[in-house]
Each structure stands twice: as C-alpha cells, then as structure tokens.
C-alpha positions as CSV (number, residue, x, y, z in Angstrom):
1,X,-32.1,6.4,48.6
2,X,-30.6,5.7,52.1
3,X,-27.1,5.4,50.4
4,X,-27.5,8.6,48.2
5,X,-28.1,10.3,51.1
6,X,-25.3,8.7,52.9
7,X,-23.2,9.9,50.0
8,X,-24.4,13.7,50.1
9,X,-23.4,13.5,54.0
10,X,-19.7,12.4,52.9
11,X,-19.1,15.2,50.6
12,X,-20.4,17.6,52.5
13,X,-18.9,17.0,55.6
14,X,-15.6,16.0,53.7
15,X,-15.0,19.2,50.9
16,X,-11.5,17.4,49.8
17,X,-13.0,13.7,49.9
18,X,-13.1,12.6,46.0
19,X,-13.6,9.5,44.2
20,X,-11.3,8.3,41.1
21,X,-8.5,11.2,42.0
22,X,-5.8,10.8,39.3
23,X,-2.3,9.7,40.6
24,X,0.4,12.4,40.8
25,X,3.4,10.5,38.8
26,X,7.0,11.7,37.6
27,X,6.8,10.7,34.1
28,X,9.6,10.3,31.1
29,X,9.1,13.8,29.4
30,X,7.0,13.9,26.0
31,X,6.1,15.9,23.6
32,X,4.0,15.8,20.5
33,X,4.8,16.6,17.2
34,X,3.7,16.5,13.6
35,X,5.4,14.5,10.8
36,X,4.7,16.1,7.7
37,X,5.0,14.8,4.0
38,X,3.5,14.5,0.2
39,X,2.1,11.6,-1.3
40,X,4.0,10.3,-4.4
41,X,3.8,7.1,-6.6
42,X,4.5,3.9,-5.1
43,X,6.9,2.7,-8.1
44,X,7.8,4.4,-11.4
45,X,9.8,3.1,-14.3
46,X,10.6,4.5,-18.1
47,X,9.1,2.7,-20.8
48,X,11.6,2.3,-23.4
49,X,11.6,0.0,-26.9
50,X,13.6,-3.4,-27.4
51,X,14.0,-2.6,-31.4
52,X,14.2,0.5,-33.7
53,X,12.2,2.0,-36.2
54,X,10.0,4.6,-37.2
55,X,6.5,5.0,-34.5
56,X,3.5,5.4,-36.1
57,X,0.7,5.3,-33.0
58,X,1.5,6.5,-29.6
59,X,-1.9,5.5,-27.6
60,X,-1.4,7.5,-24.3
61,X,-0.8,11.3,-23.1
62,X,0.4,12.6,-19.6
63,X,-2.2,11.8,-17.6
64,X,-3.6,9.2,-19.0
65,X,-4.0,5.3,-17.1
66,X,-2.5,2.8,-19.3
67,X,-5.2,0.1,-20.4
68,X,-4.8,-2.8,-22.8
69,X,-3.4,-1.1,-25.7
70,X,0.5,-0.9,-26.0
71,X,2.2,2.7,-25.0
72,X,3.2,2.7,-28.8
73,X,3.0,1.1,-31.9
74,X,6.5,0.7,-34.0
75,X,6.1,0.0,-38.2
76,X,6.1,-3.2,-39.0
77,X,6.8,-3.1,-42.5
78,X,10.2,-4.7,-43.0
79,X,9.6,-7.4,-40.1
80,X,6.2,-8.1,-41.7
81,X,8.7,-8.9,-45.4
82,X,11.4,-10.6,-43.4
83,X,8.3,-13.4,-42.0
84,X,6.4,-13.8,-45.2
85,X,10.1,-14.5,-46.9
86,X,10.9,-16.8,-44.2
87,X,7.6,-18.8,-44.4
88,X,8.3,-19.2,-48.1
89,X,11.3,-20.5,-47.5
90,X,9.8,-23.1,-44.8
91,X,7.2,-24.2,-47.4
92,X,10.3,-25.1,-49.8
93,X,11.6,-26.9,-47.8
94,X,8.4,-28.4,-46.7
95,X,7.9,-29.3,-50.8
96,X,11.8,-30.6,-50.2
97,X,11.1,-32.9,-47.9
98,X,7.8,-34.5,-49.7
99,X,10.0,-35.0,-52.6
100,X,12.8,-36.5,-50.5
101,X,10.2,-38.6,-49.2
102,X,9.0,-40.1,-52.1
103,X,12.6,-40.5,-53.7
104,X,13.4,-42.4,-50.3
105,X,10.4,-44.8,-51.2
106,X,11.3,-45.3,-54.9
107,X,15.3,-45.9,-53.9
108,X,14.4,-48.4,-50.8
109,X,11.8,-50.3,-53.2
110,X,14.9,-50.2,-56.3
111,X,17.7,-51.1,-53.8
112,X,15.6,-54.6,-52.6
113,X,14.6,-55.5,-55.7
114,X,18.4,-55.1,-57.0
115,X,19.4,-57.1,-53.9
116,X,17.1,-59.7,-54.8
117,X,18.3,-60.3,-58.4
118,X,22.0,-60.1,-56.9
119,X,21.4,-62.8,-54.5
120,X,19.9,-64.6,-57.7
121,X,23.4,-64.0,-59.3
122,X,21.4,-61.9,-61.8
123,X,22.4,-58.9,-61.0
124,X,25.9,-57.9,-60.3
125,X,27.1,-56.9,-56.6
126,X,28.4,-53.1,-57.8
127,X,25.1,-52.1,-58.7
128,X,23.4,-53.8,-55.8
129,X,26.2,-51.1,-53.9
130,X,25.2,-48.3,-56.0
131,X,21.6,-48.6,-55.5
132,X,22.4,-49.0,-51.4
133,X,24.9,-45.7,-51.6
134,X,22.0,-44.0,-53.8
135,X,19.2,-44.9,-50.5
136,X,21.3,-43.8,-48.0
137,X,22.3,-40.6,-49.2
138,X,18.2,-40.0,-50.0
139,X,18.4,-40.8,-46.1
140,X,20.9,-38.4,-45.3
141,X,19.4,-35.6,-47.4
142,X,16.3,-36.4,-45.1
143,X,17.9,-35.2,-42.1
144,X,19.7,-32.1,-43.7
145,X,15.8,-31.3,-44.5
146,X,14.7,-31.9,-41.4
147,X,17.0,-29.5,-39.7
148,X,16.8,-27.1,-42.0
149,X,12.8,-26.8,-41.5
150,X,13.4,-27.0,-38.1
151,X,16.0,-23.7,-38.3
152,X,13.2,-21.9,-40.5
153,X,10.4,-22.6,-37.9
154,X,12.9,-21.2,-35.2
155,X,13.3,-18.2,-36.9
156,X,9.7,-17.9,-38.0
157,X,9.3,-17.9,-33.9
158,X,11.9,-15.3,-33.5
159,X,10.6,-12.8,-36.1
160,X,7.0,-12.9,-34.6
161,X,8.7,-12.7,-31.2
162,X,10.0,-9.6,-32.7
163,X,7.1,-8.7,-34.2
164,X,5.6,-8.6,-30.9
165,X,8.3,-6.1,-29.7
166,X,7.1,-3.5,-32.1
167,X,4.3,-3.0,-29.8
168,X,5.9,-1.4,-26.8
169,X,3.7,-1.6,-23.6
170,X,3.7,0.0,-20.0
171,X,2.1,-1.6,-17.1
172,X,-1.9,-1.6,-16.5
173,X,-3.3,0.8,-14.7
174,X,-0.1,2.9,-14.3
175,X,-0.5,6.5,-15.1
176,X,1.7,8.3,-17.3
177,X,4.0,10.9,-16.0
178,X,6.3,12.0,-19.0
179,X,5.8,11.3,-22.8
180,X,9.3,12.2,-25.0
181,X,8.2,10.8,-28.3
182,X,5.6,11.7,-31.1
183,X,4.3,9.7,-34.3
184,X,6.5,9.8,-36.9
185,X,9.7,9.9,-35.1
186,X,12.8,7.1,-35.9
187,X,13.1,5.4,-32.6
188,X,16.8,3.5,-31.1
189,X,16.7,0.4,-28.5
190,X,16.6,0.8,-25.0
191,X,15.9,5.3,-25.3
192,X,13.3,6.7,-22.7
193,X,10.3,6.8,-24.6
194,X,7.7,7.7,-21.4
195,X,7.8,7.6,-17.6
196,X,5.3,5.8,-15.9
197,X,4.0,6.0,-12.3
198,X,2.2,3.4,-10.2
199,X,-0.5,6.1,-8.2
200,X,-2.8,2.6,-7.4
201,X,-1.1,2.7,-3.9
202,X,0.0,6.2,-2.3
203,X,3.4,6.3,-0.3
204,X,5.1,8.8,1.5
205,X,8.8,9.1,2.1
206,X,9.8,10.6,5.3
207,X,12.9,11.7,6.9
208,X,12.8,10.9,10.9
209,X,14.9,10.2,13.9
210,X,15.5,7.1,16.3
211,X,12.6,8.6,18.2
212,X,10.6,9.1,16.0
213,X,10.9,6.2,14.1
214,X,10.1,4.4,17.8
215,X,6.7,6.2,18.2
216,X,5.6,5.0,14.5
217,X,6.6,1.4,15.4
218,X,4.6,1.6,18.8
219,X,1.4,2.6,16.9
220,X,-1.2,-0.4,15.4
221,X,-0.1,-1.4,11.9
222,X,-2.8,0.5,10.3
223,X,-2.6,3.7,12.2
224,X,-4.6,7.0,11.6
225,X,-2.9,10.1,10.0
226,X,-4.4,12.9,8.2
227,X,-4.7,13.7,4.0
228,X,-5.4,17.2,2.8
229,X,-7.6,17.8,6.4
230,X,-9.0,14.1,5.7
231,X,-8.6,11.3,7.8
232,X,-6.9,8.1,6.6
233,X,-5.2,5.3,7.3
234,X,-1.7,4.7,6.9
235,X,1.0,1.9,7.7
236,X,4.9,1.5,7.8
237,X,6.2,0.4,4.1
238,X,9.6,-0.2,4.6
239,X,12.6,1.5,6.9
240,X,15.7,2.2,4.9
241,X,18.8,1.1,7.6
242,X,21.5,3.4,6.2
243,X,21.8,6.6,8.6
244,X,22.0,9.9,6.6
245,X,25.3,11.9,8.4
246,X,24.1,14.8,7.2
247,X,20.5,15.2,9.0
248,X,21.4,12.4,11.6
249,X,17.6,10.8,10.0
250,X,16.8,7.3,8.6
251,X,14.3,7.3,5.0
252,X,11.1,5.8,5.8
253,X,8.3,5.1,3.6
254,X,4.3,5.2,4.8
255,X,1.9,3.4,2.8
256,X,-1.6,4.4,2.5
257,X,-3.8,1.8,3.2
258,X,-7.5,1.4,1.7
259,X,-7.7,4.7,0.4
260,X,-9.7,5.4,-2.7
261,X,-9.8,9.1,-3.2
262,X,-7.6,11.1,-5.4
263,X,-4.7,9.4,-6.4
264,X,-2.0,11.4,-7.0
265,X,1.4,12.8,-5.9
266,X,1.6,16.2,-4.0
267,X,-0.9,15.4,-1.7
268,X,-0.2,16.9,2.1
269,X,-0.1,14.4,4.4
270,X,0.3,14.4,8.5
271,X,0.4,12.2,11.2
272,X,0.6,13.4,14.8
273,X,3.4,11.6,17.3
274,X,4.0,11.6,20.8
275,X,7.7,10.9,21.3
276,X,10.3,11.1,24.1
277,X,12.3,13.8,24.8
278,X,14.6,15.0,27.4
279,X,13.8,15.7,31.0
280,X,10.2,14.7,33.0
281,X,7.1,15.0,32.8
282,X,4.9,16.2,35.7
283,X,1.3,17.4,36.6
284,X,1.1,21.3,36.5
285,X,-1.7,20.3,39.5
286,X,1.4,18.7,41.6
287,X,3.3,22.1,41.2
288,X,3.6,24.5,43.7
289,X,5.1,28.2,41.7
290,X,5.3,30.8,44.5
291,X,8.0,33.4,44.0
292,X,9.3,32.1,40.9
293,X,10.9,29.3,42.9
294,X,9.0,26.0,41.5
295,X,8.8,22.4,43.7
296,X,6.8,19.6,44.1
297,X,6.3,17.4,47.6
298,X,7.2,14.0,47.3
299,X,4.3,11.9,48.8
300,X,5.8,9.4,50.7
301,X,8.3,11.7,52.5
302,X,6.5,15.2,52.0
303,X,9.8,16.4,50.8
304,X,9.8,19.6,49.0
305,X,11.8,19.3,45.8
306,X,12.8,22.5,43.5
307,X,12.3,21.9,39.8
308,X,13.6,23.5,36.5
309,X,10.9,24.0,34.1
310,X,12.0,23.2,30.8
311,X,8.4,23.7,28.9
312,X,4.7,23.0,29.3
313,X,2.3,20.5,27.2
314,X,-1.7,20.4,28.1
315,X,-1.9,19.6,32.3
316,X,2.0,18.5,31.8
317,X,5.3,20.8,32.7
318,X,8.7,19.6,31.4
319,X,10.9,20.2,33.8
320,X,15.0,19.3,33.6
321,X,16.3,15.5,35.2
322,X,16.8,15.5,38.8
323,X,18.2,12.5,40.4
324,X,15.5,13.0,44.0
325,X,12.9,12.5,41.4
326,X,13.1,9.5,39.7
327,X,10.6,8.2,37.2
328,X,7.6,6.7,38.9
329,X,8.1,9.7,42.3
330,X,4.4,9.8,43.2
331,X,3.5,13.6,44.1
332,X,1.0,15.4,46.6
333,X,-1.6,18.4,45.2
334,X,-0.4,21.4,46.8
C-alpha cells in the first residue's frame, strides 16, 4: 500500500512523469497497401487421344471431377479383329512348333540309328548324310518357329497396348473445364478433346514490384491473406525472374495452403503489405505544425528542423528526405 501511495504522490506532483513513453524515432517511410488477385487452377492440360476412331462414351461434363473411369471410350471393333487374328496366328504357330518338335524327335532317333548301321558298313555313308542334313534343317525350322511366335506375342502385346489407348483418361481428381467432343463423332490423334484443371490446390498469379516482392519474402512462409472476406493462409509458389519492360513487375505465383472451401477459379483474393517507399517516416506526436511551417526538435541538440510533409499513415507523417535527419534522429514531443 505504502508504494501505491508512493506512486499516486509521483504523478501527482509530476503531471508529465510517465512510465513506458514510446521513443520518438526517424523511420524509413512506409506505407501499406493491398495486393489484389483471383484464384485459378494450379495446372491445366488438354486431354487429347493417341489413336483414331469413332467415340462411343464420353464419361464426364464441364464440371465434373474426373474419377476412375477414362474421359472417353474409343470403338474397339477393328482392334478387337486385329488381336483375335493375331492370337490365331500365334496358336499356328504354337501347333507349328509341336509338330516340329516331334519331327525333330523322329529325325534325331532315324539319323542315329542310320549312323549305327553305317558304322556297321550296313548302311551307306550318303544316306547316313541325308538323314543328318534332314535333322538339322528340322533344327533350323525350330528356330524360324521360335521367332516367329516370339514376333506374334510382341504384337499380341502391342495391339492390347493399343487397345488400352482406346480408353482415353484425364487425371484423378482434376475437374473439367472444356469438353469439344460428343458420342458418335470420328476422332484424329493428338486433337483437343477436353481441358482439364487441377482446382485441388488454389494459386494466384500476381504482378508486383522489387518492393513488393521484398515485403512477401519478409513475411512467415505460411502467411495470412484474405479469400472472399475469409481468412486464409497463403505461401510464395514460385517467382518468375524475367522482368516485364512493360509494367516494370515480376509474375509471382501464391499458393493457398490448407484450404478446403470452394475450390474454384475466380475467387477474390487479398493480402495486405507494408512496404517501403520514399521519404521518412515520423510520429505526428513529434511534430510541431504552427503557421503551416512544419518541424521537429532533434533531442540530443534541441534543434528545430523544418519538414516537408509528403502524406500521413495512422500516428505516422511522411515527410520528404532530409539529410539533418537521418534514419534513427530520436525526436522531443512538442
């Protein structure tokens, strides 16, 4: 209570005596500002076919997220005749090569026995080289088989891979922006068939100066902005380095971070900046304005200096550069 008391007695007997005063500083000048923007899709792409023919089920409209069924499905018709031909081909060849392989069996068991009666002088030593020529071409005709199934299960391979490219897919969980093709229609390689947007993850592309580009960098990595009145959190994507001599701006891309609301483009989006500008910054409290003729008083040597007000901003005046204030001058209150 003593030192309560004590402390009433201070202030009272002391009117200007205060605790925590703020400092009176000459500051770089400031101002804040507002980047504005709209969300878009944070990739997009066309869908397009690898092989013609005639469509006969799109899955998807605008609007729609892609799931596990392909974009479109392409007739399969002709491909379907092309692998049921080829596998009857393979299994000809497969019935081929059974039959060469029993004539190999029969011509290796005929060859020893002739080559047994010739080294018995019982048999004479052109047809022992008749039956030898007659094994090894069985031999040969082996391998020519062998290849040849091995060409047909190639191309078996190939049409199914085909096959698979009648079903033409866009990626999961993409949305679709644009649809340019109907069942029914006769469809070439490589033609925009859809567009497709990745809205998962919302960006924003910005336009922005040195300065302000600075102030983004000085914020956290996940730094708070504003969507549609709604708070959210936002981070730097990626800064493109090649200047634009038109505005005098780099492109920037923000990426929302967490966000599960709405996802889609068009969305207003803000984030409020305090950058640098030119001149200082100073206390209004620090300012003495009589007669239209502006100064502050320099604390250390109670000079009076005349300012230039440039603009104001909350308890701060802007005022123009002035080499007996440097940045750091601390001020007197008036």
């Amino acid at each position: 209570m003593k030192v309560i008391s004590l402390l009433i007695m201070l202030i009272t007997a002391f009117p200007c005596f205060s605790f925590g005063e703020k400092e009176l500083i000459v500051e770089s000048a400031r101002k804040k500002i507002t980047l504005t923007g709209y969300t878009r899709s944070k990739a997009s792409a066309f869908v397009s076919s690898e092989v013609p023919g005639k469509v006969i089920k799109v899955n998807y409209d605008v609007g729609d997220i892609v799931s596990e069924k392909p974009f479109l499905e392409i007739d399969p018709t002709f491909i379907n005749f092309q692998i049921e031909s080829t596998r009857q081909a393979l299994e000809k060849i497969k019935a081929a090569h059974k039959k060469n392989e029993s004539r190999i069996a029969y011509l290796e068991k005929e060859f020893k026995r002739i080559d047994l009666l010739h080294k018995g002088d019982r048999a004479t030593e052109v047809k022992r080289d008749a039956a030898l020529e007659e094994f090894n071409q069985a031999k040969l005709e082996r391998n020519t088989l062998k290849a040849e199934k091995e060409i047909l299960n190639i191309a078996v391979k190939e049409l199914y891979e085909r096959k698979n490219r009648h079903m033409v897919y866009a990626p999961k969980g993409w949305i679709i922006i644009s649809k340019m093709v109907e069942p029914g229609e006769i469809i070439s390689p490589n033609t925009p068939l859809a567009k497709a947007g990745d809205f998962q993850t919302l960006v924003i592309p910005l336009s922005v100066s040195g300065r302000e580009l600075d102030a983004i960098r000085a914020l956290s990595q996940d730094f708070d902005a504003s969507l549609e009145g709604r708070p959210v959190k936002a981070g730097l994507n990626w800064v493109n380095p090649e200047f634009d001599e038109k505005t005098r701006k780099l492109s920037i891309e923000l990426i929302l971070i967490d966000y599960n609301d709405e996802k889609r483009g068009g969305l207003s989006f803000s984030l409020p900046l305090e950058i640098e500008t030119q001149g200082y910054r100073v206390p209004k409290s620090a300012v003495i304005n009589r007669y239209e003729n502006p100064r502050v008083t320099i604390k250390n040597t109670g000079e009076n200096i005349n300012i230039i007000i440039l603009g104001e901003s909350d308890e701060y005046l802007i005022i123009a550069e002035n080499q007996n204030l440097p940045v750091g001058t601390e001020l007197v209150k008036p």
